[in-house]
Short mmCIF file of the C-alpha atoms (twelve columns), coordinates in Angstrom:
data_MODEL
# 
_entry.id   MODEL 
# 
loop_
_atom_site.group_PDB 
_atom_site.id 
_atom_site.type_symbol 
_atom_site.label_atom_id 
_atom_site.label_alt_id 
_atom_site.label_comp_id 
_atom_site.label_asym_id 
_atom_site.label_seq_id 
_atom_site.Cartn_x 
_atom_site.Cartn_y 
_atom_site.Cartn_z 
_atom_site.pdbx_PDB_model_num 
ATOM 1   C CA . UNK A 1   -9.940  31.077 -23.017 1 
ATOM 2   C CA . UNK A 2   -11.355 28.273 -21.053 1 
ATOM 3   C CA . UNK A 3   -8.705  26.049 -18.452 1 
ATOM 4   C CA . UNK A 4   -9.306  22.748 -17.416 1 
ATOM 5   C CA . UNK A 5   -7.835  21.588 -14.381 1 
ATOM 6   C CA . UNK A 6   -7.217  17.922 -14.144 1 
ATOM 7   C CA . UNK A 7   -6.609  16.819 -10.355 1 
ATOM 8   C CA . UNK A 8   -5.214  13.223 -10.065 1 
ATOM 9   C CA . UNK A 9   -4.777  11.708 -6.069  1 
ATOM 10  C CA . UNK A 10  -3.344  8.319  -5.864  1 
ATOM 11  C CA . UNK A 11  -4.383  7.024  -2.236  1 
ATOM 12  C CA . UNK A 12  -2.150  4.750  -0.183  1 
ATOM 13  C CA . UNK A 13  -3.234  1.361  -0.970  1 
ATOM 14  C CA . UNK A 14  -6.492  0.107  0.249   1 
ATOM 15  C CA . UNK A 15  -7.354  3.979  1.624   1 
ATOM 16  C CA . UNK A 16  -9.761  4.509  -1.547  1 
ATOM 17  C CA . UNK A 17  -13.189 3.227  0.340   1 
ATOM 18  C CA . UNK A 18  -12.181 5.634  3.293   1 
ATOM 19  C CA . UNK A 19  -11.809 8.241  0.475   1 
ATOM 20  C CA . UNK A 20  -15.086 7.434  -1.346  1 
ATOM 21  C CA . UNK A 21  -17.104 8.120  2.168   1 
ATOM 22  C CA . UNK A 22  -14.840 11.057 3.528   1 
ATOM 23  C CA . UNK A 23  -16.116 12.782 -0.156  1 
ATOM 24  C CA . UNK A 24  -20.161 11.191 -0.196  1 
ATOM 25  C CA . UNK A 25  -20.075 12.663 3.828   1 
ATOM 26  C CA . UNK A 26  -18.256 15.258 3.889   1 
ATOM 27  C CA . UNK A 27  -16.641 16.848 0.837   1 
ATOM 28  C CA . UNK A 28  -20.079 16.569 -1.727  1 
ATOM 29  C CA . UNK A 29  -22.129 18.268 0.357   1 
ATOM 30  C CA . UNK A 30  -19.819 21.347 0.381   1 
ATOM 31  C CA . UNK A 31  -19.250 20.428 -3.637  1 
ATOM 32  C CA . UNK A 32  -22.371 20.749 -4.918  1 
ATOM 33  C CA . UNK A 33  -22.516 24.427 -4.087  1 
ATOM 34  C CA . UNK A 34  -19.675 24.602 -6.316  1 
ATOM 35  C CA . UNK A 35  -20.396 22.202 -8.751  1 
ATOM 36  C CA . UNK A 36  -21.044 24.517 -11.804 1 
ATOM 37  C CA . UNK A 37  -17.044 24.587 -12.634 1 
ATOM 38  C CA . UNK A 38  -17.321 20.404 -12.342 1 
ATOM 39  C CA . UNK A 39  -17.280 18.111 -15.120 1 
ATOM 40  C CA . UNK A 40  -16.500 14.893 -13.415 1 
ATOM 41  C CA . UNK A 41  -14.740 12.683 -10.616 1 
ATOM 42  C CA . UNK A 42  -13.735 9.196  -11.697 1 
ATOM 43  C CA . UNK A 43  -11.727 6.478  -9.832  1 
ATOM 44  C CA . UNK A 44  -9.374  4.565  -11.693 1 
ATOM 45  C CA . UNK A 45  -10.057 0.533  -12.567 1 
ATOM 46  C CA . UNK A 46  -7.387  -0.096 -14.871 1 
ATOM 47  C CA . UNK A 47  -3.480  1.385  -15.388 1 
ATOM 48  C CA . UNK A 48  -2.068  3.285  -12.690 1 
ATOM 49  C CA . UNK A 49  -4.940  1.999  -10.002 1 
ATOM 50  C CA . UNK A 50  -5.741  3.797  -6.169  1 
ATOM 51  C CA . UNK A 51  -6.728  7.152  -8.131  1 
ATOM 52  C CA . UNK A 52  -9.533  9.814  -7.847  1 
ATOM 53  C CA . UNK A 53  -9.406  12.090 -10.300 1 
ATOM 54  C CA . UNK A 54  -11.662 14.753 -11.059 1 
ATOM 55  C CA . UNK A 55  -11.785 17.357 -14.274 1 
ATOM 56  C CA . UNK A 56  -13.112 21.249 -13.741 1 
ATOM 57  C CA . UNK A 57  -13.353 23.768 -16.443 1 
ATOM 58  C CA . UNK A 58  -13.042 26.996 -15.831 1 
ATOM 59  C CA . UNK A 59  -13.327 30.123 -17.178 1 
ATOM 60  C CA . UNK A 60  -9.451  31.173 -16.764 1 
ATOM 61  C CA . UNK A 61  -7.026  31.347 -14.367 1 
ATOM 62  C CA . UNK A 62  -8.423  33.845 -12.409 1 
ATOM 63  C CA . UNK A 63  -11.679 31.987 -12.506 1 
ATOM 64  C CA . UNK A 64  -9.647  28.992 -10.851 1 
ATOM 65  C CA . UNK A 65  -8.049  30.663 -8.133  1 
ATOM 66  C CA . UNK A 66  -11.337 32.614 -7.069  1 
ATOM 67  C CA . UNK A 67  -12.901 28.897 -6.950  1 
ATOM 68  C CA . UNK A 68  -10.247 27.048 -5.167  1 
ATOM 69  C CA . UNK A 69  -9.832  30.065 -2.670  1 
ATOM 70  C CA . UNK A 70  -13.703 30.102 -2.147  1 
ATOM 71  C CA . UNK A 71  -14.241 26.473 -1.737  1 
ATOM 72  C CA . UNK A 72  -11.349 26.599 0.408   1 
ATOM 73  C CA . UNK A 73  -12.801 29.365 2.889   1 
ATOM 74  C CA . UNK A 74  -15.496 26.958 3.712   1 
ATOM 75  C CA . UNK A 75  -14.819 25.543 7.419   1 
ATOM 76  C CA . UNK A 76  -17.203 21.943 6.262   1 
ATOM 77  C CA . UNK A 77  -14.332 21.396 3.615   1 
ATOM 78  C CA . UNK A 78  -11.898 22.114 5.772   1 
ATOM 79  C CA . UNK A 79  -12.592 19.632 7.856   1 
ATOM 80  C CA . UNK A 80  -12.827 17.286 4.970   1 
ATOM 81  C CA . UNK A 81  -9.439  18.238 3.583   1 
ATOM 82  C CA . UNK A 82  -8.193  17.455 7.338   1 
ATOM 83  C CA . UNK A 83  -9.379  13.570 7.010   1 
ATOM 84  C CA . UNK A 84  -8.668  12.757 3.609   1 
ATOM 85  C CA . UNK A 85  -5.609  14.610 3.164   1 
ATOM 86  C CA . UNK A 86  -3.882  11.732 5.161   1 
ATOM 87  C CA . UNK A 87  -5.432  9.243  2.714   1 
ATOM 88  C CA . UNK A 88  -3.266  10.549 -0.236  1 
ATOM 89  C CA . UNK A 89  0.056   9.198  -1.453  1 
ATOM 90  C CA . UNK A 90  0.913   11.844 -4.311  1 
ATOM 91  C CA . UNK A 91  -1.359  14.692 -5.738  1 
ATOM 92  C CA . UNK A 92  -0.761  15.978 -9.957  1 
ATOM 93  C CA . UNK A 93  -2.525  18.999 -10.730 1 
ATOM 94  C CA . UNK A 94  -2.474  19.669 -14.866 1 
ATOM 95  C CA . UNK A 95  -3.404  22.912 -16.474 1 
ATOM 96  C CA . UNK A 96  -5.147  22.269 -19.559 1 
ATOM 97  C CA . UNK A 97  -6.175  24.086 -22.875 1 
ATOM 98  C CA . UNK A 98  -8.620  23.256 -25.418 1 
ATOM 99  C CA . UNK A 99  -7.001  21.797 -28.351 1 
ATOM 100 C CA . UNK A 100 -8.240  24.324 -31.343 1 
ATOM 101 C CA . UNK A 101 -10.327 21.321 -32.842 1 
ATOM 102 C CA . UNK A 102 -12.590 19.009 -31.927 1 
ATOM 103 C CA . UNK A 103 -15.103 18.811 -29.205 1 
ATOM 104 C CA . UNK A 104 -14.630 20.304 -25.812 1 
ATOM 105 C CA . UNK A 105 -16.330 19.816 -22.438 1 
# 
């Protein structure tokens, strides 16, 4: 059974255009290798505001942790995760199931 993983990061205030390039610069890059599991980043513009979220889909658990563990083992994101890290006020990271109707990603 498929697992989404919904990953919310609400920056300290005015931090989200130091976000945005730390991720075009330094983080994508790295991504796109990786990108397969992805189905989208957003940044928030209304409600809670300051957040990047992004949505992966994966194909379980162990799927996940083989991803996160890989993408982690990469020294480029490393030193990503060493500059933006700073940048974040709270990080939320939901384990989701498809609902057993309607469309799924």
């Amino acid at each position: 059974m498929a697992v989404y993983e919904l990953r919310t990061y609400t920056l300290i205030v005015g931090k989200m255009p130091e976000a945005i390039g730390y991720y075009q610069k330094m983080a994508w890059p790295v991504l796109e290798r990786y990108q397969t599991k992805l189905v989208g980043y957003f940044v928030s513009d209304t409600g809670a505001l300051h957040q990047l979220v992004h949505l992966w889909k994966f194909d379980d658990d162990n799927d996940r942790r083989a991803h996160w563990k890989a993408l982690f083992a990469e020294p480029d994101f490393q030193e990503f995760a060493k500059h933006f890290r700073p940048l974040v006020q709270n990080q939320n990271v939901q384990l989701l199931l498809a609902a057993p109707w309607g469309p799924h990603p």
